[in-house]
ZADRENFI-328983 format. One record per residue (C-alpha): residue number from 1; residue in one letter; chain; x, y, z. Coordinates in nm, 3 decimals. Layout:
<pts>
(pt NUM "a" "A" (X Y Z))
...
</pts>
This chain:
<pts>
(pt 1 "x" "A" (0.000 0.000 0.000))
(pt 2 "x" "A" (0.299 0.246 0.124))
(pt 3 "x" "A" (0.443 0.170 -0.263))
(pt 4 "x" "A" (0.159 0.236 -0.453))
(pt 5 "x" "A" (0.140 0.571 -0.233))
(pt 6 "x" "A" (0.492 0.658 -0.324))
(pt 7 "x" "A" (0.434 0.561 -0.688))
(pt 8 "x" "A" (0.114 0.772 -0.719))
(pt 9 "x" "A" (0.264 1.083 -0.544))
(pt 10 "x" "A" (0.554 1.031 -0.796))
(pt 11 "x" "A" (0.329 1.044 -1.092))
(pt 12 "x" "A" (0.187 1.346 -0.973))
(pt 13 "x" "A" (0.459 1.481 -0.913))
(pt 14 "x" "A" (0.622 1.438 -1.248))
(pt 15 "x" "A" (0.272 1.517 -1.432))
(pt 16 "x" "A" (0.337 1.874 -1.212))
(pt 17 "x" "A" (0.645 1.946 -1.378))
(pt 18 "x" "A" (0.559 1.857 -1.706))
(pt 19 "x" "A" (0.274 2.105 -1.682))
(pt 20 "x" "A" (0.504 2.366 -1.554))
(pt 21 "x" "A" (0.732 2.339 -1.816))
(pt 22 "x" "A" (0.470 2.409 -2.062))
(pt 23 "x" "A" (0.251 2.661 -1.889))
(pt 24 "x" "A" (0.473 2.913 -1.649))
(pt 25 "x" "A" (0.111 3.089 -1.535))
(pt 26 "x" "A" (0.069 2.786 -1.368))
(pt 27 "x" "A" (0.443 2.820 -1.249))
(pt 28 "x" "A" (0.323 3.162 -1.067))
(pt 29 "x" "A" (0.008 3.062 -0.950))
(pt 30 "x" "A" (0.174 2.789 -0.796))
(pt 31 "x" "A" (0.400 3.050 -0.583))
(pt 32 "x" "A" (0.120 3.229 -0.483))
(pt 33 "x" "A" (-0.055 2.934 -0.353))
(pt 34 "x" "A" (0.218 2.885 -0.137))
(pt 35 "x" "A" (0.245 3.201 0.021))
(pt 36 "x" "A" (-0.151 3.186 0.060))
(pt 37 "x" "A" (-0.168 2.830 0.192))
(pt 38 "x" "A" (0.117 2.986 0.465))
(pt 39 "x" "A" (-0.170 3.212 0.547))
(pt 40 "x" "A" (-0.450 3.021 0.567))
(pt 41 "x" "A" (-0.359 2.656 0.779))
(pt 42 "x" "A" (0.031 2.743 0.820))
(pt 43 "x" "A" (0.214 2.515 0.590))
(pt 44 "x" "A" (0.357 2.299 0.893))
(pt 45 "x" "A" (0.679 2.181 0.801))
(pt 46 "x" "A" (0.764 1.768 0.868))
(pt 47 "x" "A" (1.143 1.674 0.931))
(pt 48 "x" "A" (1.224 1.384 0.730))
(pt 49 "x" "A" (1.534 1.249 0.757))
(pt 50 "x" "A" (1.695 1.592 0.915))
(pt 51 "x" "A" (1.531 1.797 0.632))
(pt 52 "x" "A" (1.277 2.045 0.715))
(pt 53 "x" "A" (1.019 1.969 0.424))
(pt 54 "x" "A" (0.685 2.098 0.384))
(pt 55 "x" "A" (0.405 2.122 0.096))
(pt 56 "x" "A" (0.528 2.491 0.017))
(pt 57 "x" "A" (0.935 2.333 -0.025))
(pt 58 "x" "A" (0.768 2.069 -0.286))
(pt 59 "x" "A" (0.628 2.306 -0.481))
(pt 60 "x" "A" (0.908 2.505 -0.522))
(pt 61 "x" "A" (1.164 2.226 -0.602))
(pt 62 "x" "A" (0.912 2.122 -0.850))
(pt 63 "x" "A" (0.954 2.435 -1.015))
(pt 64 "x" "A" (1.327 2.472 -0.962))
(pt 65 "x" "A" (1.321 2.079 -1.192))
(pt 66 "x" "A" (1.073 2.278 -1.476))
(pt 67 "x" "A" (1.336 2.560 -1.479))
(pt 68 "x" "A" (1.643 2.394 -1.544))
(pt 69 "x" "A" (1.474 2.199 -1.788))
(pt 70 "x" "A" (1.350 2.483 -1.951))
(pt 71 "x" "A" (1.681 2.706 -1.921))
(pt 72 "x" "A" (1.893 2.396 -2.082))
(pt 73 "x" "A" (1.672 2.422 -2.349))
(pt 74 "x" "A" (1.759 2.778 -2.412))
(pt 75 "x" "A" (2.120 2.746 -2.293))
(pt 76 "x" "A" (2.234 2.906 -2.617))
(pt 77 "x" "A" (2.088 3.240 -2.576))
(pt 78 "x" "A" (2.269 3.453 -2.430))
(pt 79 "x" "A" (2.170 3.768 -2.280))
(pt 80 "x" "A" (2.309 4.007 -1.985))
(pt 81 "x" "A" (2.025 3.866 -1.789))
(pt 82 "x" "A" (2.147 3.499 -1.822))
(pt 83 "x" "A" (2.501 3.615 -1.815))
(pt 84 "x" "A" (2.455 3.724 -1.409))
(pt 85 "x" "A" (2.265 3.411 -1.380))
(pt 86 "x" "A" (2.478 3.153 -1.473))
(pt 87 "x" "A" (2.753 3.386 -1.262))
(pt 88 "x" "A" (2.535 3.381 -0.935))
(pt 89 "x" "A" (2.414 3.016 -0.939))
(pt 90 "x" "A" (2.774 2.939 -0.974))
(pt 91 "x" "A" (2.898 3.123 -0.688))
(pt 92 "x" "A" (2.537 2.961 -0.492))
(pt 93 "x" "A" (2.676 2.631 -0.549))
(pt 94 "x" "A" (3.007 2.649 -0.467))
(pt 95 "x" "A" (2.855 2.816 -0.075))
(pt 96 "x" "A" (2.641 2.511 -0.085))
(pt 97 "x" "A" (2.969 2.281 -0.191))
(pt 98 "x" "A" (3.136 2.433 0.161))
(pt 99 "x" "A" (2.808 2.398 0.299))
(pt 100 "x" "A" (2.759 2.070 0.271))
(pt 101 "x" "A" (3.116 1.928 0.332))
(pt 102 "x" "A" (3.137 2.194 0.670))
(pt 103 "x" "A" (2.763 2.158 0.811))
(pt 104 "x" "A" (2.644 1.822 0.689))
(pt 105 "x" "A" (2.298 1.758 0.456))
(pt 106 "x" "A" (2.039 1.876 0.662))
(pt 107 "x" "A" (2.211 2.188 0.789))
(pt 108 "x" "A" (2.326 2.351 0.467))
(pt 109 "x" "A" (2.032 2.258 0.321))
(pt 110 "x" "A" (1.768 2.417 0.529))
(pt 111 "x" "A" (1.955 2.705 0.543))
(pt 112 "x" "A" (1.933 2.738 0.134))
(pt 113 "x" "A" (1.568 2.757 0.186))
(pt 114 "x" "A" (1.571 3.137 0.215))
(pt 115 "x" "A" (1.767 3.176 -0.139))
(pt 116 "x" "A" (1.452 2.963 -0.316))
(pt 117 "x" "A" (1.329 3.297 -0.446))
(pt 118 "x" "A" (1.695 3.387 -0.650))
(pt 119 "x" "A" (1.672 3.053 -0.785))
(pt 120 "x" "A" (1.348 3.046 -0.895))
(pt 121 "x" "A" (1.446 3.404 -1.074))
(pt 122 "x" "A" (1.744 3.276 -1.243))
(pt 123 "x" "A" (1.629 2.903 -1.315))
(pt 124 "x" "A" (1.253 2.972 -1.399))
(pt 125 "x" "A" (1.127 3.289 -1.459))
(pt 126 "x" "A" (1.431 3.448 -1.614))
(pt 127 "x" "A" (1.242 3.232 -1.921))
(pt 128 "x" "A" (0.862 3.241 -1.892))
(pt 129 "x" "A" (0.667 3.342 -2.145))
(pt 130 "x" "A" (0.577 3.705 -2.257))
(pt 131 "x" "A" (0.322 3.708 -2.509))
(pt 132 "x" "A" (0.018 3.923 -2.432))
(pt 133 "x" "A" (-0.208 3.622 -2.325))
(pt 134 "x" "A" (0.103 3.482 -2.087))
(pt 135 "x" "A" (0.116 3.834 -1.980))
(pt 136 "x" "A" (-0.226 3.956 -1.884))
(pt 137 "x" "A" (-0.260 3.600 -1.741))
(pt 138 "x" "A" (0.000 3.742 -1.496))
(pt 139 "x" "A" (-0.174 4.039 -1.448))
(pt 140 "x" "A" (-0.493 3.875 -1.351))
(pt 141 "x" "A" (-0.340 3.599 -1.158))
(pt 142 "x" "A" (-0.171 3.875 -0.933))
(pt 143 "x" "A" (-0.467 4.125 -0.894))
(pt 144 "x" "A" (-0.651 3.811 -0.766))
(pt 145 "x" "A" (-0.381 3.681 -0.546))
(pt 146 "x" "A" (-0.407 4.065 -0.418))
(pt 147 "x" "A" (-0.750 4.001 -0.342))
(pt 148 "x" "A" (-0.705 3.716 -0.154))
(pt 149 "x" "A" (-0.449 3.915 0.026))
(pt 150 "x" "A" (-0.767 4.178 0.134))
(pt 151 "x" "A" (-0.972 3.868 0.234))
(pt 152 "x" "A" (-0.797 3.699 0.434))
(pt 153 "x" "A" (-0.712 4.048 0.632))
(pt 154 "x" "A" (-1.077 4.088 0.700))
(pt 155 "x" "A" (-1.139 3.751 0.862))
(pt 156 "x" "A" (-0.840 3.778 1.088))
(pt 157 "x" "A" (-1.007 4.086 1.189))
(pt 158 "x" "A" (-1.293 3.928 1.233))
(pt 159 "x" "A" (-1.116 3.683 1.436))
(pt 160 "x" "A" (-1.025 3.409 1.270))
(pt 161 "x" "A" (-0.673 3.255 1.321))
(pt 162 "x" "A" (-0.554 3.309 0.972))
(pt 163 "x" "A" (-0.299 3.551 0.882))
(pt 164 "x" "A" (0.016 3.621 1.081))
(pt 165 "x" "A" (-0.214 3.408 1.338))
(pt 166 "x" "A" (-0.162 3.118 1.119))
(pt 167 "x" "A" (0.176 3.132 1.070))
(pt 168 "x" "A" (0.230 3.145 1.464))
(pt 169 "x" "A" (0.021 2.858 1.510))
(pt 170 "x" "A" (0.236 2.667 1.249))
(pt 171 "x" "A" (0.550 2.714 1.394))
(pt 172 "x" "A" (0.451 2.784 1.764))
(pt 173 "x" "A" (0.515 3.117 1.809))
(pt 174 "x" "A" (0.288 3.463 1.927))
(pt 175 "x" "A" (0.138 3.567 1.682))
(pt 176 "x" "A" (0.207 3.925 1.590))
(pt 177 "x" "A" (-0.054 4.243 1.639))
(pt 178 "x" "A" (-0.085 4.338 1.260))
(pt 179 "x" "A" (-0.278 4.056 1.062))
(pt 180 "x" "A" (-0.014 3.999 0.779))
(pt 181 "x" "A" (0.331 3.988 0.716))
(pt 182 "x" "A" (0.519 4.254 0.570))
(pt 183 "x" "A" (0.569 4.063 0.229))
(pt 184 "x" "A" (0.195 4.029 0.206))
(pt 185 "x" "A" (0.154 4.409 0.262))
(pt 186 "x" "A" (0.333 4.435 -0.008))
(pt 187 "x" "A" (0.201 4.252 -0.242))
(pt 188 "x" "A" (-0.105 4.399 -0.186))
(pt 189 "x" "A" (0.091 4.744 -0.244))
(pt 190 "x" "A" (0.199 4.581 -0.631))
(pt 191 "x" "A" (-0.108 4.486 -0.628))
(pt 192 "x" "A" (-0.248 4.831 -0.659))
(pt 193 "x" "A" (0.018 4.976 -0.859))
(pt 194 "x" "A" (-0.092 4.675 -1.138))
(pt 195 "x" "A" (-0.467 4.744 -1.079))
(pt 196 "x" "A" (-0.374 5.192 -1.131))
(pt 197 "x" "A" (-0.265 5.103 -1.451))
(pt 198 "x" "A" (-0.477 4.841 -1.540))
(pt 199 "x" "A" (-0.755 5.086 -1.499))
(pt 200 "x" "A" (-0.542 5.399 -1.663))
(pt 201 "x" "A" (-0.474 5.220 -1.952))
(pt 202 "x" "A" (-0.657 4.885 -2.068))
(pt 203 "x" "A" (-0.992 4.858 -1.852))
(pt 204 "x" "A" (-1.261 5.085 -1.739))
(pt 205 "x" "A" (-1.515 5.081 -1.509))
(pt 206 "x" "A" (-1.646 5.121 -1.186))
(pt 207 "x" "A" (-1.477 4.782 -1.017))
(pt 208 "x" "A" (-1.134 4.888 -1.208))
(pt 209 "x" "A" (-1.166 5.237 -1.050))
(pt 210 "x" "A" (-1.229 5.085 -0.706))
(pt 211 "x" "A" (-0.966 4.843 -0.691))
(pt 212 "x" "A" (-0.605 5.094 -0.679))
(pt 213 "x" "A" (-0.802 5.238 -0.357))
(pt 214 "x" "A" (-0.883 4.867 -0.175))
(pt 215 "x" "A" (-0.529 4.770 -0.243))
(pt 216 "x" "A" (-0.374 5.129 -0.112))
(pt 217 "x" "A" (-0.611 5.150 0.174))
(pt 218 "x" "A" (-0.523 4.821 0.290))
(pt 219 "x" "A" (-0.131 4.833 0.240))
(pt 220 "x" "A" (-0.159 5.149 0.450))
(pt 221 "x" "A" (-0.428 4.985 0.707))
(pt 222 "x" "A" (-0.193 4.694 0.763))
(pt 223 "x" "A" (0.076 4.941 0.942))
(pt 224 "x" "A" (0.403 4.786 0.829))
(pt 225 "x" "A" (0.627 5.120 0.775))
(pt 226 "x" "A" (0.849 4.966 0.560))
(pt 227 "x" "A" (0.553 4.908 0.331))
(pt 228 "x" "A" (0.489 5.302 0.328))
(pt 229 "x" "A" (0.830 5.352 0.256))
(pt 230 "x" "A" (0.777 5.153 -0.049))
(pt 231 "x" "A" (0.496 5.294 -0.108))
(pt 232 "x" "A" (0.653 5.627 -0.109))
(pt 233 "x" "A" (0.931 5.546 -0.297))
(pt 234 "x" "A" (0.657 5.431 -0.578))
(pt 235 "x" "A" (0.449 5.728 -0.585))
(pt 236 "x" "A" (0.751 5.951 -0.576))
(pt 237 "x" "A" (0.894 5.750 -0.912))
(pt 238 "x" "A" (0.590 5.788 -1.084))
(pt 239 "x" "A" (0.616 6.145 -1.192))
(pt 240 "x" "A" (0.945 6.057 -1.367))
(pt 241 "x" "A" (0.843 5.733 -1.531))
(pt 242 "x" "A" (0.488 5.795 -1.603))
(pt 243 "x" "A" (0.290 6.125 -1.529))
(pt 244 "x" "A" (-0.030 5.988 -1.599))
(pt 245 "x" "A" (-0.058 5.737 -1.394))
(pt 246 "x" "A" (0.089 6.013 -1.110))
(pt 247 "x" "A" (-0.187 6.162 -1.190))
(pt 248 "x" "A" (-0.442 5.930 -1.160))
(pt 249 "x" "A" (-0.233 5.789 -0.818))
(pt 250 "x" "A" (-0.290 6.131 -0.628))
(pt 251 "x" "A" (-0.714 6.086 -0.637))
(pt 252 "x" "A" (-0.661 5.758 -0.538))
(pt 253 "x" "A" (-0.411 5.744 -0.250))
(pt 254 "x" "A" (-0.633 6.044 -0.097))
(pt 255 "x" "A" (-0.984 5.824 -0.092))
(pt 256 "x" "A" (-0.763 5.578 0.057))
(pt 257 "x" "A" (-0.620 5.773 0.334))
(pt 258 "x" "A" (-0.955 5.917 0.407))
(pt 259 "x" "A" (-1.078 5.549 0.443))
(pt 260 "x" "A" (-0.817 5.447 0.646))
(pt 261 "x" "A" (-0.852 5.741 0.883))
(pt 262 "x" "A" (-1.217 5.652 0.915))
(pt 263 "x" "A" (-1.140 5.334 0.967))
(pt 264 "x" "A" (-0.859 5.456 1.253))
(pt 265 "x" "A" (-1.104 5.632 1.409))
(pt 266 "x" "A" (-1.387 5.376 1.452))
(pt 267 "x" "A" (-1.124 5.120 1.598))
(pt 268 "x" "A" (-1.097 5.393 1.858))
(pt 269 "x" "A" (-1.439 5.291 1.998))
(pt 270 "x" "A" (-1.427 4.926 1.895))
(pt 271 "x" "A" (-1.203 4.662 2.023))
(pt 272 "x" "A" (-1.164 4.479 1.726))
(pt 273 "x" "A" (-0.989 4.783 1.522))
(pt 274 "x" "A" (-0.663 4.952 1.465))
(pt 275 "x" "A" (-0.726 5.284 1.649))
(pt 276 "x" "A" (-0.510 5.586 1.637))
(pt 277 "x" "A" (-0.233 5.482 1.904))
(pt 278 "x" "A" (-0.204 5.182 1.658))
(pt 279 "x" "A" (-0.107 5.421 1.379))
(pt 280 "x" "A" (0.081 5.669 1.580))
(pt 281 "x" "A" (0.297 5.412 1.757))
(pt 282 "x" "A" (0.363 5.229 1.443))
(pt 283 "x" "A" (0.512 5.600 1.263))
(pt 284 "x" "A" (0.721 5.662 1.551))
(pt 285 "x" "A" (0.877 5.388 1.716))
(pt 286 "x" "A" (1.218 5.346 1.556))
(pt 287 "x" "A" (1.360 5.055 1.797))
(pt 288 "x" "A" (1.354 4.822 1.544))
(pt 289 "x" "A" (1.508 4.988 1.250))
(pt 290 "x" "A" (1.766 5.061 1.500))
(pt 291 "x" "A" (1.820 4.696 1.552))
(pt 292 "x" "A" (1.817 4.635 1.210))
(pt 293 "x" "A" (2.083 4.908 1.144))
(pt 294 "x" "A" (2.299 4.802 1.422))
(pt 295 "x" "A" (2.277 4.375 1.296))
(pt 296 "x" "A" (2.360 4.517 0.947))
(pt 297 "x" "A" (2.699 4.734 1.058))
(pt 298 "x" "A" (2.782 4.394 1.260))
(pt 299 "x" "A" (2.737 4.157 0.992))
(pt 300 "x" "A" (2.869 4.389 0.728))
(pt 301 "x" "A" (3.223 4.425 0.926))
(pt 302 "x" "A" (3.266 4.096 1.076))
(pt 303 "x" "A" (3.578 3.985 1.148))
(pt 304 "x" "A" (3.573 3.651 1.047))
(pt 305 "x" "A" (3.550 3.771 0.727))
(pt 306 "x" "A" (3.838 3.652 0.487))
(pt 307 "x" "A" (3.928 3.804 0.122))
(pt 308 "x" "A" (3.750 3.438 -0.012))
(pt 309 "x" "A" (3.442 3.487 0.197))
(pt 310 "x" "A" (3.429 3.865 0.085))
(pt 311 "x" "A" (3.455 3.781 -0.280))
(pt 312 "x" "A" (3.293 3.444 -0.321))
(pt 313 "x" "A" (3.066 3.436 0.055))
(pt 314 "x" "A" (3.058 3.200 0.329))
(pt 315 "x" "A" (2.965 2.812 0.386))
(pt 316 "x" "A" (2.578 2.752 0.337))
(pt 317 "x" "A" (2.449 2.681 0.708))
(pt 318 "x" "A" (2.621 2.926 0.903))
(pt 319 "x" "A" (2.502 3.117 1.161))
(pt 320 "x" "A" (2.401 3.493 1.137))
(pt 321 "x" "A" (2.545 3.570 1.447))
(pt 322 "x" "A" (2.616 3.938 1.577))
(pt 323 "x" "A" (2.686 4.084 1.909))
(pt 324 "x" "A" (2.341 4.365 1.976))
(pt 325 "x" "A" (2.494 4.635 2.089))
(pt 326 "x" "A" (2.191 4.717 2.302))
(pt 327 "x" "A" (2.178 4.392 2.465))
(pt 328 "x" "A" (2.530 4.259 2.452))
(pt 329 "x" "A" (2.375 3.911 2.334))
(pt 330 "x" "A" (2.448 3.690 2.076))
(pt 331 "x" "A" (2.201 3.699 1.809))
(pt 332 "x" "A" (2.147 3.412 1.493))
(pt 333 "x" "A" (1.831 3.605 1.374))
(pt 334 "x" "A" (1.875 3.693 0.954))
(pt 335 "x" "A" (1.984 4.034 0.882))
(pt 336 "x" "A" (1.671 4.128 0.722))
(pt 337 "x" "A" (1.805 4.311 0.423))
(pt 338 "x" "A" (1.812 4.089 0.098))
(pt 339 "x" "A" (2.144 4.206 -0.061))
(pt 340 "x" "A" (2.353 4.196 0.273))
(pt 341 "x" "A" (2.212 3.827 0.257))
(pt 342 "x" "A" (2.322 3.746 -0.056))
(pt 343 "x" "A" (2.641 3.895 0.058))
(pt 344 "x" "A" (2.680 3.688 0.294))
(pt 345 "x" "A" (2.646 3.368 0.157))
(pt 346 "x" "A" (2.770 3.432 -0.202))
(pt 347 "x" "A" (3.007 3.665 -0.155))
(pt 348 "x" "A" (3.049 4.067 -0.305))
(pt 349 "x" "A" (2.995 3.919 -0.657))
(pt 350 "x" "A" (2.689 3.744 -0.616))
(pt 351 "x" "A" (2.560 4.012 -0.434))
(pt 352 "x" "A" (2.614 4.236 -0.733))
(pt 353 "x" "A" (2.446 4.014 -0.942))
(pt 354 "x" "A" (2.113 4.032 -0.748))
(pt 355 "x" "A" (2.135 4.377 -0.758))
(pt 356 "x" "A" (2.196 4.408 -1.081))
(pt 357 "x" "A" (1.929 4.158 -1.221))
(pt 358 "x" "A" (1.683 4.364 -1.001))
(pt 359 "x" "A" (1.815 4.651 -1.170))
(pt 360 "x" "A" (1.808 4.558 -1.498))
(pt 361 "x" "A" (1.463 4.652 -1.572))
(pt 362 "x" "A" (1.504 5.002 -1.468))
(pt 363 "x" "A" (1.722 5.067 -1.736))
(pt 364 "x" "A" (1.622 4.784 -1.990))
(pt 365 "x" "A" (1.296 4.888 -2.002))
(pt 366 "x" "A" (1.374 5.296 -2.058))
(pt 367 "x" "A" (1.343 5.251 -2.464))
(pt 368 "x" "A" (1.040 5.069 -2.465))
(pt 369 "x" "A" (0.908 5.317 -2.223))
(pt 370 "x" "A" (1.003 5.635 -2.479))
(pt 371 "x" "A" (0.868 5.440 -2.823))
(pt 372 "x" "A" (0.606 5.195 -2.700))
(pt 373 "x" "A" (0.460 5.264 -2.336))
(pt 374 "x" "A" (0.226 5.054 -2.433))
(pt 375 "x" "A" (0.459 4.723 -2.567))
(pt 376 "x" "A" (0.390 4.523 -2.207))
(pt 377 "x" "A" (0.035 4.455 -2.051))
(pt 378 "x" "A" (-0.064 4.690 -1.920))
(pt 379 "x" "A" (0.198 4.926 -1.933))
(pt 380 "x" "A" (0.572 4.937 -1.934))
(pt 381 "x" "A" (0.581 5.215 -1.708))
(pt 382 "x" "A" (0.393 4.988 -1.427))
(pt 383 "x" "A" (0.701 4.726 -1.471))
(pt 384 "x" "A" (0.931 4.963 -1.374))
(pt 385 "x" "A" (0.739 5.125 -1.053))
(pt 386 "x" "A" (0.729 4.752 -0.939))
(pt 387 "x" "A" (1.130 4.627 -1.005))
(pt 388 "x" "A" (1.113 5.016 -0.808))
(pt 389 "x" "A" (0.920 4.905 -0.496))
(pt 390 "x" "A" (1.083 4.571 -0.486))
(pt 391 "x" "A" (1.410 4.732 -0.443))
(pt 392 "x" "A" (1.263 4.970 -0.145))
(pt 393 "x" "A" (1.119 4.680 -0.034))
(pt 394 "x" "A" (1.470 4.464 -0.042))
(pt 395 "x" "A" (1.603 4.704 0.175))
(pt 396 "x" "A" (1.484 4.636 0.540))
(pt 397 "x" "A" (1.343 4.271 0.435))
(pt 398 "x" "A" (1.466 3.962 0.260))
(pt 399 "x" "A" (1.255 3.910 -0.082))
(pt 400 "x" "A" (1.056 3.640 -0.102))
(pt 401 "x" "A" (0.941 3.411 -0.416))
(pt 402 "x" "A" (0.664 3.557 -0.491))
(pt 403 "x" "A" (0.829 3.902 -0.499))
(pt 404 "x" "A" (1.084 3.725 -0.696))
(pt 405 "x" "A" (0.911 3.606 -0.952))
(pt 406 "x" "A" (0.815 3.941 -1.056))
(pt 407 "x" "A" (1.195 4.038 -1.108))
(pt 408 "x" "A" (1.218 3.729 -1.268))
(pt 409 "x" "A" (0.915 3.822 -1.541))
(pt 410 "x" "A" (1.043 4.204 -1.554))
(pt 411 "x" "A" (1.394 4.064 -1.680))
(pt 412 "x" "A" (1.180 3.819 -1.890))
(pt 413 "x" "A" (1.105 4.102 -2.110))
(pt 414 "x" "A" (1.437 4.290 -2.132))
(pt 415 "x" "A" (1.540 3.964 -2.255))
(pt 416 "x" "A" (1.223 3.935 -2.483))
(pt 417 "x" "A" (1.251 4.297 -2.600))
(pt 418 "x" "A" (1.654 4.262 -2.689))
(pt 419 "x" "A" (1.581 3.964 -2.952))
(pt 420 "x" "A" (1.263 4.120 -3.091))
(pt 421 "x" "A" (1.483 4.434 -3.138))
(pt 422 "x" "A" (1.743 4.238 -3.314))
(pt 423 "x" "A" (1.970 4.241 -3.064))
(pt 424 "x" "A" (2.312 4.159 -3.121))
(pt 425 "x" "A" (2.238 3.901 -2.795))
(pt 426 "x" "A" (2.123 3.668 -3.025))
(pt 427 "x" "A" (1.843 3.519 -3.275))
(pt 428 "x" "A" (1.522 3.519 -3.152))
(pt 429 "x" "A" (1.372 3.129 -3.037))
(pt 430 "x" "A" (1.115 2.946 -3.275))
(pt 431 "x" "A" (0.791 3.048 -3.117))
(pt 432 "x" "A" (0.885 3.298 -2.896))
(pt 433 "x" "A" (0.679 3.612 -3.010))
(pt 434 "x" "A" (0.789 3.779 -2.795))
(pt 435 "x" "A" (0.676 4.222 -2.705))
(pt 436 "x" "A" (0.613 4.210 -3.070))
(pt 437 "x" "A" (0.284 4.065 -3.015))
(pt 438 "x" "A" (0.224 4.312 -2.709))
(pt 439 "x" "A" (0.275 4.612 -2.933))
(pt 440 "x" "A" (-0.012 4.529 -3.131))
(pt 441 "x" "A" (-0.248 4.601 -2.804))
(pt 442 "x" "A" (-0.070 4.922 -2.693))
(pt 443 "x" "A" (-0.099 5.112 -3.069))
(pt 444 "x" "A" (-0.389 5.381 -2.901))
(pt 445 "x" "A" (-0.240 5.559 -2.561))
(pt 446 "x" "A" (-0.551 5.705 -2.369))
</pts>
């Protein structure tokens, strides 16, 4: 009974990555499951055999199998995209190498858990599809995770233990005050940058006027400053990438603060609501981006630090440990910043490769931007404000894969865009349309 199990999960298994390889919208609705099912029961993890595995870990090594399947099959094409691919997963498997021979299995490879968003960047969605159906299919599939996002925020206010009270209960901890994570304020943040120019551009109506103002009222409602930072940092790009949607952002960012403060002021007569105090407490205390500050000068100068571990990082599996300055105790926590991470474990040069495949879309995109704002669903300006609040976002907190996978798509079209330009990168793939079919739905700019 116990083989036919194993032989049926198998099957599955391998009928899952066959339909990945063939269909990456099913890749990313796959990642947002995850993060959702984390929200909703808690993804418990099982240990088997040392390894910390749960349904979440499956799905992404599923996906890691589809990508390198799928980037072998374009292994000739080269572009500056793949280029700091090929450079980082080299210098990632060479800390896992150490890793493993210092730490043993099990340790090095939990601790590679938290670089599953990279990989699935590099390995998967560096080469999903970008045709306008694979692209609005993103669009949607993200507007409704978004929603989901809003939902499951109003029944943990209501009470139920989903949310950050999920997660808690999954891995036995307190649950924290605000109902989501960070990352999940943030999506919902992307969410309504996607939905703004969804409705400036491509779709009209009363539900696609509503929608920018749900998202923004909730990523503000949710009280996670570094979200408002990112936030910020969007709405302050706009006017230099794309003054119409600027202008359509200002209407809508003010309903939303006016709900919010509403909605501020009737928690201050109900228990169940974020009252003013909340709000005010959240602007002002700066304890923890102290700490954060403090973890990053230790880990950033540590003296253990060698001219190998500079350039190339440390053994997969080690300890994050730092002296608090504060406290004078030892602390293992994760420096919370995604590029002194990557530092860390692969070293000055992989760490410039993050950053610059983050970055690539800021500047890759520019020409499309000035001929064609209209070559990507739903605009190209909207790719750029999101590679923009990712980066904020990267700042104070590691990136996760779902946040990923978005740098992963917005490097997706640089590449895209280079061949259908006639790049010198190379010839463009049999089959692979490409932005050329996307500039046949952005010819009339509203």
């Amino acid at each position: 009974m116990q083989l036919l199990i194993a032989i049926s999960i198998f099957a599955v298994i391998l009928c899952y990555i066959y339909l990945l390889i063939r269909r990456s919208d099913v890749a990313l609705m796959g990642v947002l499951g995850v993060h959702l099912l984390g929200l909703t029961v808690g993804d418990p993890i099982r240990v088997i055999g040392g390894l910390h595995i749960s349904l979440g870990d499956l799905v992404y090594m599923c996906t890691l199998a589809a990508g390198v399947i799928r980037a072998v099959q374009r292994i000739k094409v080269i572009t500056p995209p793949r280029v700091l691919a090929i450079c980082y997963l080299s210098l990632f498997a060479l800390s896992l190498f150490r890793g493993l021979s210092t730490y043993g299995i099990a340790t090095a490879s939990n601790a590679s858990r938290s670089f599953l968003g990279s990989l699935l960047a590099f390995l998967y969605f560096l080469d999903v599809d970008v045709d306008d159906w694979a692209i609005k299919r993103y669009i949607k599939i993200y507007l409704a995770f978004g929603g989901a996002l809003c939902l499951i925020a109003l029944l943990a206010y209501a009470g139920l233990p989903v949310g950050g009270a999920a997660i808690a209960i999954a891995r036995g901890g307190v649950p924290d005050p605000r109902v989501l994570p960070a990352s999940s304020a943030a999506a919902i943040c992307i969410a309504g940058v996607m939905s703004l120019a969804v409705y400036q551009y491509r779709k009209h109506g009363m539900v696609a006027q509503c929608l920018p103002i749900i998202f923004f009222a909730f990523a503000i409602y949710l009280r996670h400053r570094t979200v408002w930072v990112m936030m910020l940092a969007c709405f302050l790009a706009m006017p230099l990438v794309d003054s119409r949607l600027f202008r359509r952002v200002i209407p809508a960012a003010l309903v939303a603060a006016v709900v919010v403060g509403g909605l501020a002021v009737y928690g201050t007569t109900h228990r169940e609501g974020v009252d003013e105090a909340d709000f005010a407490q959240s602007a002002t205390n700066t304890g923890t981006w102290e700490w954060r500050v403090n973890g990053w000068v230790e880990l950033f100068f540590d003296s253990e630090q060698t001219p190998l571990t500079v350039v190339a990082g440390k053994s997969m599996g080690g300890d994050f440990w730092r002296i608090d300055p504060e406290t004078h105790l030892a602390i293992t926590v994760a420096p919370h910043d995604e590029f002194l991470t990557e530092y860390l474990r692969v070293g000055l040069i992989g760490a410039l490769c993050i950053l610059l495949f983050t970055l690539q879309p800021l500047w890759g995109l520019r020409s499309s931007l000035r001929r064609d704002p209209l070559s990507a669903y739903p605009s190209v300006s909207m790719w750029i404000l999101v590679v923009v609040a990712l980066v904020a976002y990267g700042v104070p907190y590691a990136l996760e894969p779902h946040q990923y996978a978005l740098v992963g798509i917005a490097n997706a079209l640089v590449s895209r865009r280079g061949r259908a330009n006639g790049s010198e990168w190379s010839e463009m793939e049999p089959g692979e349309a490409g932005l050329n079919t996307l500039s046949n739905t952005g010819s009339a700019v509203k």
